[in-house]
LODODO-772007 format. One record per residue (C-alpha): x, y, z; residue in three letters. Coordinates in Angstrom, 1 decimal. Layout:
<recs>
+--------+--------+--------+------+
|     xx |     yy |     zz | type |
+--------+--------+--------+------+
|      X |      Y |      Z |  ALA |
...
+--------+--------+--------+------+
</recs>
This chain:
<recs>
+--------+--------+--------+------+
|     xx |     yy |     zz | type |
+--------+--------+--------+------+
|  -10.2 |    0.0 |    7.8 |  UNK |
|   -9.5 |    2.9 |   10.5 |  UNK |
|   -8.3 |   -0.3 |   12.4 |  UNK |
|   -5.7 |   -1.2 |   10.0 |  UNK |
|   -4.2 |    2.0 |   10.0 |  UNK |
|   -4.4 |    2.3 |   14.0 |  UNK |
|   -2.5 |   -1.1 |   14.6 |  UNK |
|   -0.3 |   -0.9 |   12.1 |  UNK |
|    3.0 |    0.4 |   14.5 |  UNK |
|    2.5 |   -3.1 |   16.4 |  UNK |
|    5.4 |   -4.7 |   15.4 |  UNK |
|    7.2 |   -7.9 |   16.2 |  UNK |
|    9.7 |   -7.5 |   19.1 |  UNK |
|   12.8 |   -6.7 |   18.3 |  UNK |
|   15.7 |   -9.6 |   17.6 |  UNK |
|   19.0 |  -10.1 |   17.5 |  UNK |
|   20.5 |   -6.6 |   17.9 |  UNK |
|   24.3 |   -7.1 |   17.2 |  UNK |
|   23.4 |   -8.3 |   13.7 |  UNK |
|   21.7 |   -5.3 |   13.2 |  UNK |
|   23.9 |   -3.3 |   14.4 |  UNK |
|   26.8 |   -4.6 |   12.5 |  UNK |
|   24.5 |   -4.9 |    9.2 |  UNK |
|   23.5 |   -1.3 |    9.4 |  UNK |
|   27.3 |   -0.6 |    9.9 |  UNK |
|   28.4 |   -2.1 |    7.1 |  UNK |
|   25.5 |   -0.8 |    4.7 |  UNK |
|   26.6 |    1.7 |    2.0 |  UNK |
|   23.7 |    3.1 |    3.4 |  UNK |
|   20.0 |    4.2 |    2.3 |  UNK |
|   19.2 |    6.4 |   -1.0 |  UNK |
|   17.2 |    8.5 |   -2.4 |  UNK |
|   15.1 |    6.8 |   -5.2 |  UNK |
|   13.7 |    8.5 |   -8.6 |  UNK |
|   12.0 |    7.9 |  -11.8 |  UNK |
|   11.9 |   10.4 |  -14.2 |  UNK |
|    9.4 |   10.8 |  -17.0 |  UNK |
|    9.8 |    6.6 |  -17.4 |  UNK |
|    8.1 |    4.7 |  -20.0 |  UNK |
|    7.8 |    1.5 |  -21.4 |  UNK |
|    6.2 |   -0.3 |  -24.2 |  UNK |
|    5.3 |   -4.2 |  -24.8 |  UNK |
|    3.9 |   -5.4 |  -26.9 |  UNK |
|    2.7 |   -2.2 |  -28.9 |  UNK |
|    1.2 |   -1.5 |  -25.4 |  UNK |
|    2.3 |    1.0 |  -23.3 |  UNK |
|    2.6 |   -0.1 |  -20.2 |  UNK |
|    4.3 |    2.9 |  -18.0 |  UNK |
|    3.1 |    6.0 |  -19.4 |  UNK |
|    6.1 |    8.9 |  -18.5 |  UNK |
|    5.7 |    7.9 |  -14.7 |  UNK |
|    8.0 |   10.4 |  -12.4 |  UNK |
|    8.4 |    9.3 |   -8.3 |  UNK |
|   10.6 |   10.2 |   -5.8 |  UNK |
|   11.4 |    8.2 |   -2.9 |  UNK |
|   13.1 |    9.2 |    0.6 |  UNK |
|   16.1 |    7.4 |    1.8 |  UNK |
|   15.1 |    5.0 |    4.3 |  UNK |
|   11.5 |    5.2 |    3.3 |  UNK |
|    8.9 |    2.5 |    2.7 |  UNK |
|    7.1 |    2.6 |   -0.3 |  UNK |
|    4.3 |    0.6 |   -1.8 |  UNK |
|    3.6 |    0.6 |   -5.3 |  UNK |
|   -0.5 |   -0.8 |   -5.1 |  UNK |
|   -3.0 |   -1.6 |   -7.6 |  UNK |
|   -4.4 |   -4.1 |  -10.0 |  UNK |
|   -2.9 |   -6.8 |  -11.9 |  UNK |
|   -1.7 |   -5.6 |  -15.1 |  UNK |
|   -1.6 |   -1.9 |  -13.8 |  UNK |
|    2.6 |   -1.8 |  -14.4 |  UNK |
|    4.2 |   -1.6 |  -11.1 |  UNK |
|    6.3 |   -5.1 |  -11.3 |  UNK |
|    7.3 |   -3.7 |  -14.8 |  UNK |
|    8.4 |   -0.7 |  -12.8 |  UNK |
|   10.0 |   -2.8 |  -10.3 |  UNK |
|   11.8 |   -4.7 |  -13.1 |  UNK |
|   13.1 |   -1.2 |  -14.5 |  UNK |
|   14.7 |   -0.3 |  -11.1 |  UNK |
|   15.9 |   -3.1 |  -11.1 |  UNK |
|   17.6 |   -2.9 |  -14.7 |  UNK |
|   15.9 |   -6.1 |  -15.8 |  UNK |
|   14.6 |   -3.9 |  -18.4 |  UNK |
|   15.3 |   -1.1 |  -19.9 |  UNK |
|   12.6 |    2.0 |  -20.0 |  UNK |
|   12.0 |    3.3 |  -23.6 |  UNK |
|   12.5 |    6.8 |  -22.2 |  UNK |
|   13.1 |    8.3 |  -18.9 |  UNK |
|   15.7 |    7.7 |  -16.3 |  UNK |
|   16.2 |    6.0 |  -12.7 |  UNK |
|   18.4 |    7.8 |  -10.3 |  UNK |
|   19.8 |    6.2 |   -6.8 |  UNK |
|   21.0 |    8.5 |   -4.4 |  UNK |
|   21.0 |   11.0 |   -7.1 |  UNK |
|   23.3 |    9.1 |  -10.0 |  UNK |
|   22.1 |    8.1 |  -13.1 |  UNK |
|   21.9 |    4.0 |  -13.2 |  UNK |
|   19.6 |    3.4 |  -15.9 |  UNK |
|   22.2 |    2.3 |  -18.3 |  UNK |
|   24.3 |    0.2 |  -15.6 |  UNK |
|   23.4 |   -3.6 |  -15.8 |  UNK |
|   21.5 |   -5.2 |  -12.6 |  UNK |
|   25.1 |   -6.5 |  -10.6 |  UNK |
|   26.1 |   -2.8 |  -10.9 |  UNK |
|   23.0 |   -1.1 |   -8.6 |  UNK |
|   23.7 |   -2.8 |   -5.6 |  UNK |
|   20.1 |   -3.7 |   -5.4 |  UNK |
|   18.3 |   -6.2 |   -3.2 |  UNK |
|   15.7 |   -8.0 |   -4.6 |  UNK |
|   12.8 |  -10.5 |   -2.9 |  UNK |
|   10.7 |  -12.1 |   -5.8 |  UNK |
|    7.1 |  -13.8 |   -5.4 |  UNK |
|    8.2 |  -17.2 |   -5.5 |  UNK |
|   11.4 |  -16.5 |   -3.9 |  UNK |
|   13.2 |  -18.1 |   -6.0 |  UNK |
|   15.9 |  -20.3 |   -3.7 |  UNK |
|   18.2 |  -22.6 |   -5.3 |  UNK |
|   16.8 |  -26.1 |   -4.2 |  UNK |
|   20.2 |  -28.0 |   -4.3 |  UNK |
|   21.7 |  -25.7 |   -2.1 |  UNK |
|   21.9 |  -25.3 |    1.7 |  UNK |
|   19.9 |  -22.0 |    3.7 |  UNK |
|   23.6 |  -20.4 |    4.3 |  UNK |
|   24.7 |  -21.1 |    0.9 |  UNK |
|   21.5 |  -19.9 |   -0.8 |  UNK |
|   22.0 |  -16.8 |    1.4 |  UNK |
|   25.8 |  -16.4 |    0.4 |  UNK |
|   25.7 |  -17.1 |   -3.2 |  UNK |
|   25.3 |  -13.1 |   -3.7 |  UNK |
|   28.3 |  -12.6 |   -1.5 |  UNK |
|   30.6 |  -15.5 |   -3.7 |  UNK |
|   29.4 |  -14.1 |   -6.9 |  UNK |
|   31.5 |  -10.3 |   -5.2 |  UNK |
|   34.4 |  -12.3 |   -4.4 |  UNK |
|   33.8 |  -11.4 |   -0.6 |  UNK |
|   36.4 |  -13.5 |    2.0 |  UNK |
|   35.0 |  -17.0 |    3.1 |  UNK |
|   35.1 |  -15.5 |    6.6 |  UNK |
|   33.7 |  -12.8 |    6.4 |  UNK |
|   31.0 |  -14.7 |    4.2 |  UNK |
|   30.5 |  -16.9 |    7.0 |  UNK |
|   29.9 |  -13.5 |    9.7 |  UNK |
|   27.4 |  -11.5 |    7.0 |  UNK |
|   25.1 |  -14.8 |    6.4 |  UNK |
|   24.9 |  -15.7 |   10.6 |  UNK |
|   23.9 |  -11.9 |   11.0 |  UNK |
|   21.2 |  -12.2 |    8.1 |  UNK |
|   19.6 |  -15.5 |    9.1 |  UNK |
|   19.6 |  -14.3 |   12.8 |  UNK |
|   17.3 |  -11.1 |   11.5 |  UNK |
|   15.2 |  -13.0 |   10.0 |  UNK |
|   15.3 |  -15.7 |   13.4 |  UNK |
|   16.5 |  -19.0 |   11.2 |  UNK |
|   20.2 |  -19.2 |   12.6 |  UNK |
|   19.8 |  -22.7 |   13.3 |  UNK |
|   18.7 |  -23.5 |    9.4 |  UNK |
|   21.5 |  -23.2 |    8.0 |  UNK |
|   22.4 |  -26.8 |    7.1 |  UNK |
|   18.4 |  -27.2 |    6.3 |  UNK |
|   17.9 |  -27.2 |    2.2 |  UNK |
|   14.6 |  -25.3 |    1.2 |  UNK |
|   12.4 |  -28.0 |    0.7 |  UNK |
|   12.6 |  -29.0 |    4.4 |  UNK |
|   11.6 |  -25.3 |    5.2 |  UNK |
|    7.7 |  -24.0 |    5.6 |  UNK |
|    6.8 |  -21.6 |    3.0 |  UNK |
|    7.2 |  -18.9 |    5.5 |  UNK |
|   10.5 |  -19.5 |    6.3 |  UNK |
|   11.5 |  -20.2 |    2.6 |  UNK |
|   10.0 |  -16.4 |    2.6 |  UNK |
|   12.6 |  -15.4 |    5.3 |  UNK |
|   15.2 |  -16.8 |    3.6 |  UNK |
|   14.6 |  -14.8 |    0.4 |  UNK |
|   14.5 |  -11.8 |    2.6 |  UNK |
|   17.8 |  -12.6 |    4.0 |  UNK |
|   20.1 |  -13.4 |    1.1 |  UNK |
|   18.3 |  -10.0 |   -0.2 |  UNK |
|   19.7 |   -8.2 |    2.8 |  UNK |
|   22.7 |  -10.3 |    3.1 |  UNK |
|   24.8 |   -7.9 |    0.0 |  UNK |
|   23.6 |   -4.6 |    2.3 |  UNK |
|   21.8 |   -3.3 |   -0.8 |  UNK |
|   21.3 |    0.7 |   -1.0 |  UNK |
|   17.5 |   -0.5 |   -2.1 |  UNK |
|   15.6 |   -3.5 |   -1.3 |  UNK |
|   12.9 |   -4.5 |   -4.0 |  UNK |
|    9.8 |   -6.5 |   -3.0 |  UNK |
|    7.6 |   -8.2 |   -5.9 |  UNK |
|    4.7 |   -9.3 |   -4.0 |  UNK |
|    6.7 |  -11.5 |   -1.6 |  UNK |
|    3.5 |  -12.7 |    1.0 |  UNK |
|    1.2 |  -13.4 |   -2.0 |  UNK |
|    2.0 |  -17.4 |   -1.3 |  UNK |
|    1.5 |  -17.6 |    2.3 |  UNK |
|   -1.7 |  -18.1 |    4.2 |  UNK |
|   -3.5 |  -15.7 |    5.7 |  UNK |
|   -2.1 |  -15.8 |    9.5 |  UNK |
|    1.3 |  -15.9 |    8.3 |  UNK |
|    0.9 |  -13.0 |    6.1 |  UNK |
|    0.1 |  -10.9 |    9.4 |  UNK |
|    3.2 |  -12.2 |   10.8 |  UNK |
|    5.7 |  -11.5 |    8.3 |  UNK |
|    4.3 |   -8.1 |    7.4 |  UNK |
|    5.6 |   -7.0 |   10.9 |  UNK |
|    8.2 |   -8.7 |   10.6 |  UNK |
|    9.4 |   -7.6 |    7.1 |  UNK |
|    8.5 |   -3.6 |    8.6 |  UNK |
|   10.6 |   -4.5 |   11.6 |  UNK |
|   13.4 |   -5.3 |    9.5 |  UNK |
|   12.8 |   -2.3 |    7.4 |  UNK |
|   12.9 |    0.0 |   10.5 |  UNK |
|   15.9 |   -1.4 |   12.3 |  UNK |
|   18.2 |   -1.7 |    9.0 |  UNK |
|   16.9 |    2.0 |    7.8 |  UNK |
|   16.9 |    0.6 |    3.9 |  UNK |
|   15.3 |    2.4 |    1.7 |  UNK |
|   12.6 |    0.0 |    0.6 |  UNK |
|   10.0 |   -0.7 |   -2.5 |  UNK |
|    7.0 |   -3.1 |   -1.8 |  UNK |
|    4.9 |   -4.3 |   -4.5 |  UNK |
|    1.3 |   -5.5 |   -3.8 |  UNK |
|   -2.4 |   -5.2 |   -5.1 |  UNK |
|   -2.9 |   -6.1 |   -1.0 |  UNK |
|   -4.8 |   -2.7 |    0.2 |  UNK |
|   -4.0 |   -4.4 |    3.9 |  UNK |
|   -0.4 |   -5.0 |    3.5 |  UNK |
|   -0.1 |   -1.3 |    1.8 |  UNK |
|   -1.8 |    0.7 |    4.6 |  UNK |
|    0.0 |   -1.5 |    7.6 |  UNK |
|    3.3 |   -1.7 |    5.9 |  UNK |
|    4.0 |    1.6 |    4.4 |  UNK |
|    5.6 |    5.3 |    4.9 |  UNK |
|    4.0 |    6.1 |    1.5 |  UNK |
|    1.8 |    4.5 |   -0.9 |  UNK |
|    2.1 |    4.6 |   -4.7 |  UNK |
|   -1.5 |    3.8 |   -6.4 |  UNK |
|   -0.9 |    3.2 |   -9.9 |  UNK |
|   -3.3 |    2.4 |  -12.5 |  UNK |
|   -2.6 |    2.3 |  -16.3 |  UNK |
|    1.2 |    2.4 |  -15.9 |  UNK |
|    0.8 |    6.1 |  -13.9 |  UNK |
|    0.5 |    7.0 |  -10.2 |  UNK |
|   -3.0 |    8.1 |   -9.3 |  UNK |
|   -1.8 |    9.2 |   -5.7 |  UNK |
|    1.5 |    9.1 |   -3.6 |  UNK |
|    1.0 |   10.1 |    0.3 |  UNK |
|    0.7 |    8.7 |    3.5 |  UNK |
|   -1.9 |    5.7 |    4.4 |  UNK |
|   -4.1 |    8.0 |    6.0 |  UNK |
|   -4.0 |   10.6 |    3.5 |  UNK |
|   -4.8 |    8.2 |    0.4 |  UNK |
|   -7.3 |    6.4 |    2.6 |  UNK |
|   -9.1 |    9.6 |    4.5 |  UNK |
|   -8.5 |   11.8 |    1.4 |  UNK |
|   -8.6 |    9.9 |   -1.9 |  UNK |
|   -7.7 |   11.7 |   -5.0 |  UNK |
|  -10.0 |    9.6 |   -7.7 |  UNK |
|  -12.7 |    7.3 |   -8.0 |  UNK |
|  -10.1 |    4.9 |   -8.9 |  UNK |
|   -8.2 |    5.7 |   -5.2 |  UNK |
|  -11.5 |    5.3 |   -3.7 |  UNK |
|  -13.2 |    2.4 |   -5.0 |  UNK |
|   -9.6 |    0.4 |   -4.9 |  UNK |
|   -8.8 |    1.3 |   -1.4 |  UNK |
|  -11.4 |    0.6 |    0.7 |  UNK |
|  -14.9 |    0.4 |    0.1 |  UNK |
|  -16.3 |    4.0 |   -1.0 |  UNK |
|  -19.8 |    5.6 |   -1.2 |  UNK |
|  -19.5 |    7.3 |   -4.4 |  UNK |
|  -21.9 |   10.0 |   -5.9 |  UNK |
|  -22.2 |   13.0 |   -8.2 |  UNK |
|  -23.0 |   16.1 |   -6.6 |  UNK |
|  -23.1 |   20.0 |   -7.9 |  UNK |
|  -21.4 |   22.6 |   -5.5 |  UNK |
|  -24.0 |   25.4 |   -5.3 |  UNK |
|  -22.9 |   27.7 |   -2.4 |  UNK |
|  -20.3 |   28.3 |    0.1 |  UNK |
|  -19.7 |   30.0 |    3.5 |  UNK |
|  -17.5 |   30.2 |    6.5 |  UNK |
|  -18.4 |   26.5 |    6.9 |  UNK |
|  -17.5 |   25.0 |    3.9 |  UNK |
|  -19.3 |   24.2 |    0.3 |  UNK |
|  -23.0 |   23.5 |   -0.3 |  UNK |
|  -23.7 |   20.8 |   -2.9 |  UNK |
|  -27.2 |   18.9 |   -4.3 |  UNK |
|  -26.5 |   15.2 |   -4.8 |  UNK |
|  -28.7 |   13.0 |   -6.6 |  UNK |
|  -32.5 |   13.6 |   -6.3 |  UNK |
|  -31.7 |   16.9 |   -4.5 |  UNK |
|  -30.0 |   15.2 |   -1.4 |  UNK |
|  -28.5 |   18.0 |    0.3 |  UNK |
|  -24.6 |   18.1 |    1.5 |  UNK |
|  -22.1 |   19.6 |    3.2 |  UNK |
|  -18.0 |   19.3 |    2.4 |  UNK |
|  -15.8 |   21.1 |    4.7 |  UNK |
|  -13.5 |   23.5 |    2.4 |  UNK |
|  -11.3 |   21.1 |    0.1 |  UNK |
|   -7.8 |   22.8 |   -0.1 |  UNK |
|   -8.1 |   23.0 |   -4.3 |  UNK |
|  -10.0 |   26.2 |   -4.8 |  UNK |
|  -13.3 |   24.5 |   -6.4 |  UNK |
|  -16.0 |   26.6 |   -8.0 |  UNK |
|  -19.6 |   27.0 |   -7.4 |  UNK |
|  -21.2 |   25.1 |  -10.7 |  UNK |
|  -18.6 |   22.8 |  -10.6 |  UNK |
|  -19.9 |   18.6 |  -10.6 |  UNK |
|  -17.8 |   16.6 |   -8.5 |  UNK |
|  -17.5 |   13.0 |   -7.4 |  UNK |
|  -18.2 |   12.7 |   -3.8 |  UNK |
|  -16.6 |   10.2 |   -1.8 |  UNK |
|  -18.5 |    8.6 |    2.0 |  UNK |
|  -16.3 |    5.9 |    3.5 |  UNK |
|  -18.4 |    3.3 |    4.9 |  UNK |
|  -17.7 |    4.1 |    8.4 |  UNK |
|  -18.1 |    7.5 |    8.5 |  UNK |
|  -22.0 |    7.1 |    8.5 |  UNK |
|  -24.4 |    6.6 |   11.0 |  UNK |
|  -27.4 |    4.8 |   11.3 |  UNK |
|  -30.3 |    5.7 |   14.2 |  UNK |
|  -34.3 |    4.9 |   14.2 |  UNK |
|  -35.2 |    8.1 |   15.3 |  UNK |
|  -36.5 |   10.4 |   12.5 |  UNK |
|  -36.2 |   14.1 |   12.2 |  UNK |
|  -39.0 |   16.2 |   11.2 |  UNK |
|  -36.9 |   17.1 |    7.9 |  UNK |
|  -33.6 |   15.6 |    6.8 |  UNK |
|  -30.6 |   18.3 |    7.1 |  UNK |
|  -27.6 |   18.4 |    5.2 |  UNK |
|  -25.7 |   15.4 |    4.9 |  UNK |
|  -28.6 |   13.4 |    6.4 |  UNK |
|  -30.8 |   10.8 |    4.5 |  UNK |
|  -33.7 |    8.7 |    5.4 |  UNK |
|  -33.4 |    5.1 |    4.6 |  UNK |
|  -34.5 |    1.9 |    4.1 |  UNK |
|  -32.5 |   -1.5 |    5.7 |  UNK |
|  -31.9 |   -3.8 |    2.3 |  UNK |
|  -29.5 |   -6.1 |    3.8 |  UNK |
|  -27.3 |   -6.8 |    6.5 |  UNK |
|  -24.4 |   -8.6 |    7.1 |  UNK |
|  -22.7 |  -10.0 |   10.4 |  UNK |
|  -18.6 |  -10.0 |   10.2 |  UNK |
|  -18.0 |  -10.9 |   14.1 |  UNK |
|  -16.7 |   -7.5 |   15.5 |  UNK |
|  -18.7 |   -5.3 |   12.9 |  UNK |
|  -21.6 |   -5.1 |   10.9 |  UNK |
|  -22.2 |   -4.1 |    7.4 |  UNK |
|  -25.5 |   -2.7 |    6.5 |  UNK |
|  -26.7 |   -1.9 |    3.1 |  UNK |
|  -29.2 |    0.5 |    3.0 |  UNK |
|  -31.3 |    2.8 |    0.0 |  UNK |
|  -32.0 |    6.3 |    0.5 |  UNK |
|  -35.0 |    8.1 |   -0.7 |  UNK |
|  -33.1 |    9.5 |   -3.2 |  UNK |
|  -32.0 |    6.1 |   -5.1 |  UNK |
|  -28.4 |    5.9 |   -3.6 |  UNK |
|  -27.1 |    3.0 |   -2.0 |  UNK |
|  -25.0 |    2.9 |    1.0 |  UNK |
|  -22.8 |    0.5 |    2.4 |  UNK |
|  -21.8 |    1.1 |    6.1 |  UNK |
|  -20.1 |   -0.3 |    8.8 |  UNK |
|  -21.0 |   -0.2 |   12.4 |  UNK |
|  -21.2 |   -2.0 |   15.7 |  UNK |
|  -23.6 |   -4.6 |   15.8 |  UNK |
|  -27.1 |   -3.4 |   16.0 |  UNK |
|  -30.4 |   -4.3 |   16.7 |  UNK |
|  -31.9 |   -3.1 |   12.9 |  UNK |
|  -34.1 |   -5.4 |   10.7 |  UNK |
|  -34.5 |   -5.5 |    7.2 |  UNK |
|  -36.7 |   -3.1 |    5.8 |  UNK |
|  -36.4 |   -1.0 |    9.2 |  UNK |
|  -36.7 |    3.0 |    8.3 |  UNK |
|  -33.1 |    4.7 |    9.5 |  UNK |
|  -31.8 |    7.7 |    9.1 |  UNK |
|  -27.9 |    7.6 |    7.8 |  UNK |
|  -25.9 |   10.8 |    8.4 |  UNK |
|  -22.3 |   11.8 |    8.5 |  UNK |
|  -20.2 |   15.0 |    9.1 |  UNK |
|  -18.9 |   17.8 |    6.8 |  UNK |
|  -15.6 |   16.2 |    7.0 |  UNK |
|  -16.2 |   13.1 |    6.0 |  UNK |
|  -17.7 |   14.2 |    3.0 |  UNK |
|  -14.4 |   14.1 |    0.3 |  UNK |
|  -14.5 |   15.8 |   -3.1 |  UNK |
|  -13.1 |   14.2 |   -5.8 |  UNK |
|  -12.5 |   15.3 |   -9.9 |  UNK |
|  -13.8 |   18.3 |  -10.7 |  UNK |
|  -16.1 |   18.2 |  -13.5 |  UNK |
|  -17.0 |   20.9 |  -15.6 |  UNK |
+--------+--------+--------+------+
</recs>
């Protein structure tokens, strides 16, 4: 996972840069984003529960998590495919949530794309700019410079069934840019593509994103394409946001067990804080394994329970045994490993009756080998507070 997040600013080289240039020039350009108290029923079920967000201009954001968890019903609101049962949506600070969809200037890229299949690539990508009354020649300057971002000038005469289902993908993208939307709206766009090409046009789509400076929304239950792709990430669960930051603060520093369990693989436990010093806190995990946090910024109180978070990575395995195991140190048996090419995962039990999955370099351990597994105060996350 630390990999995702490291290779994530390799993106595809940059294209044609005179159809960026005259794109970005011609954008209204990027806005601020915001929900306010929203909330939506279907059904007699509430399905966005007084959600609030706020997104930079030119920012990329990723609403993640499960199916059924609201966020394309959120996309749908900013949209104004639906209306919210309370709450507002605000782009670059005015009120839309009573203007009808044609009225946002709002770019949208849906899952299955949703291309007209008698039409040509160009006229697919200009149908948004026909439906504004925009000049034929200009039309015909605006789709050239989209296709060429998206490298499928020469498919313009081509009709969407002769296209791959990646480039059918590109073209979505484009006649979304095409109309130089102040917000471009992605419902789960790769979720059709295989998994090579969903590499490729995550770069791609961030390259696009970076060079046009659009202010961009990205649905996905994909924890990859989240922590590659995004300035921010959303994790919503029951129609509310769990956690908004950075990749590396909702992966390094997540704020539930939800956040940790869905992003990433998590070694979860209950612990008791039962001391502090200069160092940090002093808890008793299960059995009376001993740990060490280093200070959490929330100011958490001694006799408080909390969930404890231990990212698979963040522990290490040796042979050697100590005389006693120290804080944050377990012995342990091997119960299974696992070969995945460049790593390993290795599932062991500690004398304590916790389970632990971690991943390493390839080793030379055996099943029911004794180890010692051990990680450092700072990789030892706190997590709700439990009186």
């Amino acid at each position: 996972m630390e990999n995702i997040l490291r290779d994530s600013s390799a993106l595809a080289p940059t294209t044609n840069l005179a159809a960026t240039t005259r794109l970005s020039a011609q954008s209204p350009g990027s806005q601020t984003l915001e929900l306010e108290q929203v909330a939506k029923r279907l059904g007699g079920v509430d399905i966005i529960n007084s959600l609030s967000i706020k997104i930079d201009a030119s920012e990329f954001v990723t609403f993640l998590g499960p199916s059924g968890c609201g966020k394309t019903t959120l996309l749908r609101i900013i949209a104004g495919f639906i209306s919210p049962d309370y709450g507002s949506v605000k782009i670059g600070g005015i009120d839309v949530t009573s203007k009808p969809v044609n009225r946002r200037n709002i770019g949208m890229v849906f899952q299955h794309y949703g291309l007209f299949p008698h039409m040509t690539v160009a006229q697919n990508v200009a149908y948004g700019l026909r439906i504004r009354r925009v000049a034929k020649s200009e039309r015909r300057t605006r789709v050239h410079d989209a296709l060429s971002l998206v490298h499928l000038e020469k498919a313009g005469d081509k009709h969407p069934r002769q296209l791959s289902g990646g480039e059918q993908q590109r073209v979505a993208v484009a006649r979304a840019l095409v109309t130089e939307p102040r917000v471009l709206l992605m419902d789960e766009p790769l979720s059709n593509l295989d998994a090579k090409l969903r590499e490729e046009m995550r770069l791609e789509i961030k390259r696009l994103q970076r060079e046009l400076g659009i202010t961009t929304i990205f649905v996905t239950h994909d924890q990859e394409e989240a922590l590659t792709m995004s300035d921010r990430i959303a994790v919503i669960s029951a129609g509310q946001v769990q956690q908004f930051g950075s990749p590396q603060e909702i992966y390094g520093k997540p704020a539930s067990e939800f956040v940790a369990r869905f992003v990433g693989k998590s070694n979860l436990m209950r612990a008791r804080i039962v001391g502090r010093d200069e160092n940090g806190l002093i808890l008793i995990g299960p059995r009376g394994l001993k740990l060490r946090a280093a200070n959490p910024q929330d100011d958490v109180q001694v006799g408080t329970d909390v969930n404890v978070s231990i990212r698979p990575e963040a522990v290490a395995l040796r042979q050697k045994l100590s005389a006693t195991a120290e804080a944050n140190e377990a012995f342990a048996t091997v119960e299974d490993i696992t070969f995945m090419g460049a790593y390993t995962w290795t599932e062991v039990a500690l004398e304590s009756g916790v389970r632990m999955s971690i991943q390493s370099q390839p080793h030379g351990l055996s099943l029911g080998d004794r180890v010692s597994a051990s990680w450092r105060d700072q990789d030892c996350v706190l997590m709700g507070a439990f009186r």
